[in-house]
C-alpha positions as CSV (number, residue, x, y, z in Angstrom):
1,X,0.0,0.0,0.0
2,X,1.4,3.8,-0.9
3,X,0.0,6.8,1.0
4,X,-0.1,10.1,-0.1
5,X,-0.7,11.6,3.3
6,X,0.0,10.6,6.9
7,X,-2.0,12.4,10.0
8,X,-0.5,11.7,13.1
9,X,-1.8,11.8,16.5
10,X,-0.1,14.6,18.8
11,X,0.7,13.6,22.3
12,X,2.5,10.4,22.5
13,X,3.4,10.5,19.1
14,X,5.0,13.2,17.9
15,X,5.6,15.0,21.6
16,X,5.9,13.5,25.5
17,X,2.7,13.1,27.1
18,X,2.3,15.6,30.0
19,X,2.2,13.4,33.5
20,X,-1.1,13.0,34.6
21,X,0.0,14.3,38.2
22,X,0.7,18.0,36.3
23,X,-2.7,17.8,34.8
24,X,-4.2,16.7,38.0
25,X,-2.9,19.9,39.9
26,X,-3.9,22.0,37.0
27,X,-7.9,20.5,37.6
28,X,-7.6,21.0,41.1
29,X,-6.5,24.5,41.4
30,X,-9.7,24.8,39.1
31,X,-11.9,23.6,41.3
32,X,-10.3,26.1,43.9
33,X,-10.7,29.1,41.5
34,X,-14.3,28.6,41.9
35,X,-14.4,28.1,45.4
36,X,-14.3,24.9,46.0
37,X,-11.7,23.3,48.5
38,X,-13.0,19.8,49.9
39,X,-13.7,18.5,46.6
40,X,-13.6,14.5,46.0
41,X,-10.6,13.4,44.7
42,X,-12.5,10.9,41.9
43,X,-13.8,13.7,40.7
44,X,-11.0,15.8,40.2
45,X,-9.5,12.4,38.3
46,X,-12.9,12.2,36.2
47,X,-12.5,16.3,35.0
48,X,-8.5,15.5,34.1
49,X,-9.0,12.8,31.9
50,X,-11.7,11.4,29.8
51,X,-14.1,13.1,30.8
52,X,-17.8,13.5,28.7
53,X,-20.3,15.9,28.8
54,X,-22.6,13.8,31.0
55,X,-19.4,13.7,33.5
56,X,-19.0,17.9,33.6
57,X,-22.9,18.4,34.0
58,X,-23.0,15.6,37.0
59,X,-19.9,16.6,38.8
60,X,-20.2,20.7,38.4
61,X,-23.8,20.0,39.6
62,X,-22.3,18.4,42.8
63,X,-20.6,21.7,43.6
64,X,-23.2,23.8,42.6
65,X,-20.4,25.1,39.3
66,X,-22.0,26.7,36.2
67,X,-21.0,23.6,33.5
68,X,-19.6,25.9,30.7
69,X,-17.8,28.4,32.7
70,X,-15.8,25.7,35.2
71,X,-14.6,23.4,31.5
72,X,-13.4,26.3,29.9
73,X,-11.4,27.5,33.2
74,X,-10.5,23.9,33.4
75,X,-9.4,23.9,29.7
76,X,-7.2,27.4,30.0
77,X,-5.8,25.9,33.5
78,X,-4.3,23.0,31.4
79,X,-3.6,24.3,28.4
80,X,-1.2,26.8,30.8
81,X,0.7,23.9,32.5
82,X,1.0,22.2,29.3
83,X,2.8,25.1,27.7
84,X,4.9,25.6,31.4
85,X,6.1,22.0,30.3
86,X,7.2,22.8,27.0
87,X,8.9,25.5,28.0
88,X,11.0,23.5,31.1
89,X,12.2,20.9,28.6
90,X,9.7,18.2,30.2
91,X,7.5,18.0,27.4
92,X,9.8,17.8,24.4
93,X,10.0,16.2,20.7
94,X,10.5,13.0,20.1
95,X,14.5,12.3,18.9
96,X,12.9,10.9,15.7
97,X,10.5,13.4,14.7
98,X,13.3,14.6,12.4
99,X,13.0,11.4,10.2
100,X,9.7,13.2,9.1
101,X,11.8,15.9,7.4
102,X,12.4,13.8,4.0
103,X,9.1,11.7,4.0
104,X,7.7,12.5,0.6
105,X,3.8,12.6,1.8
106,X,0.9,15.4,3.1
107,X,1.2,15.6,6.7
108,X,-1.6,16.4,9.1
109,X,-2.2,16.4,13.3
110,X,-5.0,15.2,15.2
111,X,-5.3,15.3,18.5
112,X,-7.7,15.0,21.6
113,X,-6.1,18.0,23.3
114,X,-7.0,21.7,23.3
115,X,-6.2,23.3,19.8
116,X,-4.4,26.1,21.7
117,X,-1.9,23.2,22.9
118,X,-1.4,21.7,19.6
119,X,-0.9,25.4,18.2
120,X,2.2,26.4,21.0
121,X,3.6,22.7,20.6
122,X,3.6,23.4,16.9
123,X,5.3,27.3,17.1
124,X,7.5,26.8,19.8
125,X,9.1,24.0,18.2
126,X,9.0,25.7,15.1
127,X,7.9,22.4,13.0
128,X,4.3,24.1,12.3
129,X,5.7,24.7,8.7
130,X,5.4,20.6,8.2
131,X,1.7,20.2,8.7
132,X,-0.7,20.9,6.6
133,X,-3.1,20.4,8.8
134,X,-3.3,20.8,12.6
135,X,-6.6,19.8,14.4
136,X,-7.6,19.9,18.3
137,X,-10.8,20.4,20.1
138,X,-12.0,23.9,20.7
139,X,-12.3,24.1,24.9
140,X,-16.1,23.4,25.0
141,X,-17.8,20.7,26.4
142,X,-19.2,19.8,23.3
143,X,-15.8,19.3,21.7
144,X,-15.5,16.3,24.4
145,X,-18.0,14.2,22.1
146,X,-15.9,15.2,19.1
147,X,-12.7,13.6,20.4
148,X,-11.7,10.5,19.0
149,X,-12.7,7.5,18.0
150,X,-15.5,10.2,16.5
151,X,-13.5,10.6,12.9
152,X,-14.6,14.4,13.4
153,X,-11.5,15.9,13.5
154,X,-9.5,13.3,11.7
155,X,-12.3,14.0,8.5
156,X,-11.4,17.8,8.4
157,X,-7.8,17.2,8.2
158,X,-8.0,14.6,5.4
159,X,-10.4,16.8,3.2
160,X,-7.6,19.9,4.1
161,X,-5.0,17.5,3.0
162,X,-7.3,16.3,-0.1
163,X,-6.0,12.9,1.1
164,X,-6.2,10.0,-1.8
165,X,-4.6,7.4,0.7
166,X,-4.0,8.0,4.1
167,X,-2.7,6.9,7.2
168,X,-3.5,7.9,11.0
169,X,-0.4,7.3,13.4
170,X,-1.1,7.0,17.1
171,X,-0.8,5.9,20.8
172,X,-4.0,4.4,22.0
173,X,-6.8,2.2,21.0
174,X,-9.2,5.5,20.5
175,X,-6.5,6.4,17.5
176,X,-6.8,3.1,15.8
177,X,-10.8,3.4,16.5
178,X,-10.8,6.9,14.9
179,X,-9.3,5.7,11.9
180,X,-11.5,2.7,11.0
181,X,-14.4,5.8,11.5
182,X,-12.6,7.4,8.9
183,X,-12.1,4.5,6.5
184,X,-8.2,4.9,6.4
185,X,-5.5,2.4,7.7
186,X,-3.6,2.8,11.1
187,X,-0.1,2.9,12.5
188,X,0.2,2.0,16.5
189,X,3.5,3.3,17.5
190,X,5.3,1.5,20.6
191,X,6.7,4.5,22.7
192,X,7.7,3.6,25.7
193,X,4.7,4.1,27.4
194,X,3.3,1.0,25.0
195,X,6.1,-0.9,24.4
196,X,4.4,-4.4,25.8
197,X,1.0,-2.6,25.8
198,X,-2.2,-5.7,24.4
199,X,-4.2,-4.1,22.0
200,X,-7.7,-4.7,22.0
201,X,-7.7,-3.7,18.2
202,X,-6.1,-4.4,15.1
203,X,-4.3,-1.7,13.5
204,X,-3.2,-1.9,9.7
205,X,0.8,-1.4,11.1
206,X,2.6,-1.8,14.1
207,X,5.9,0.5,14.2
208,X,8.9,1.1,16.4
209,X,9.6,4.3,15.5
210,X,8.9,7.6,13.0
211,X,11.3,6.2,10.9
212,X,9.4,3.0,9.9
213,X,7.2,4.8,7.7
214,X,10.2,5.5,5.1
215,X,9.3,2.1,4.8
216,X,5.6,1.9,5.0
217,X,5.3,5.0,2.5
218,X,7.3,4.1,-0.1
C-alpha cells in the first residue's frame, strides 16, 4: 500500500505526554478558583482525563459550578501547564521526529487536546511549517464528544489534506478506532509508554519508530 498523506496523533506521538499528576494539579486548582476546596478526589481524576459531557454536568452540579464556565477555566488551566512543560524541557519532541523531514507525503495532526496546545507545541518548536493540517478540540464541552474514535477531526484534516490514501499514526486504542471511522488504515507506535502494551484492536501497522514509515510510504 502507498500513501499520499499521513496524519499523526499529537501527544504520544509526535511530543511527550504531560504526566497525569501536572494535569491533575492543573484540575484542582480549578476547582479552587471557583471556590471549591473539599472536593472528592474521583472527581478531580474524572475532569482530568476522559471526561464526557454527562461527566462535567453531574460533577459541576455536585458543587453547585455553572457547566460551561468551570470546563473552559478547566481547559485554559491545562492548556497553561502544558505550555509551562514545553517551556521546562519536560514536554519535548521525540528524537525521531526529524525522520519526518524527508518523508515524501501530506502531513496532518490530530489530537484529543485543546487546539491552543497543539498550536504552541507546533510554534514553539517551530515544525508548524510541516503540517498541513493541525486539528484539536476547541475548549467546549461539546468538543468532548468530538474527540476521538469520533473521525470528526481526523475528516477535516483529510479533506484539508485532499488525502487519496492516508494513514492515522497514534498511541492508544481511540486512535486506531478513529481511523477505521474514517475509512483509512492505522499505524500503533510502541513508545515507551506502550512498548508491551495488548491491544484490543487491530491496526493496519505496528511501528517502532517515526522512521518505519520511510518504509511503510514508499
Amino acid at each position: 500500500m502507498t500513501y499520499d498523506t499521513v496524519v499523526f496523533d499529537n501527544d504520544g506521538v509526535l511530543v511527550e505526554r504531560t504526566s497525569f499528576e501536572v494535569l491533575r494539579d492543573a484540575t484542582h486548582e480549578t476547582f479552587s478558583q471557583f471556590g471549591v476546596t473539599d472536593m472528592d478526589a474521583d472527581h478531580v481524576d474524572d475532569m482530568t482525563v476522559g471526561a464526557t459531557p454527562a461527566d462535567v454536568e453531574y460533577i459541576c452540579g455536585q458543587y453547585d459550578l455553572v457547566p460551561d464556565k468551570f470546563w473552559r477555566a478547566r481547559e485554559d488551566a491545562l492548556a497553561a501547564v502544558q505550555k509551562d512543560e514545553v517551556r521546562a524541557g519536560r514536554k519535548t519532541l521525540y528524537d525521531d521526529i526529524d525522520t519526518l523531514a524527508t518523508l515524501d507525503v501530506s502531513m496532518g495532526i490530530v489530537s484529543s487536546n485543546q487546539q491552543e496546545t497543539v498550536d504552541f507545541v507546533l510554534d514553539y518548536n517551530d515544525i508548524r511549517h510541516r503540517f498541513g493540517a493541525a486539528y484539536g478540540r476547541e475548549p467546549t464541552i461539546e468538543s468532548l464528544n468530538l474527540r476521538k474514535p469520533n473521525s470528526h477531526y481526523l475528516d477535516r484534516a483529510l479533506a484539508d489534506l485532499d488525502a487519496d490514501s492516508a494513514l492515522f499514526v497514534g498511541d492508544n486504542e481511540s486512535d486506531i478506532r478513529a481511523a477505521e471511522n474514517a475509512g483509512i488504515d492505522s499505524a500503533f507506535i510502541r513508545r515507551p509508554h506502550r512498548t508491551n502494551w495488548e491491544l484490543n484492536v487491530w491496526p493496519t501497522w505496528d511501528i517502532q519508530s517515526l522512521e518505519d514509515l520511510h518504509r511503510i510510504c514508499s
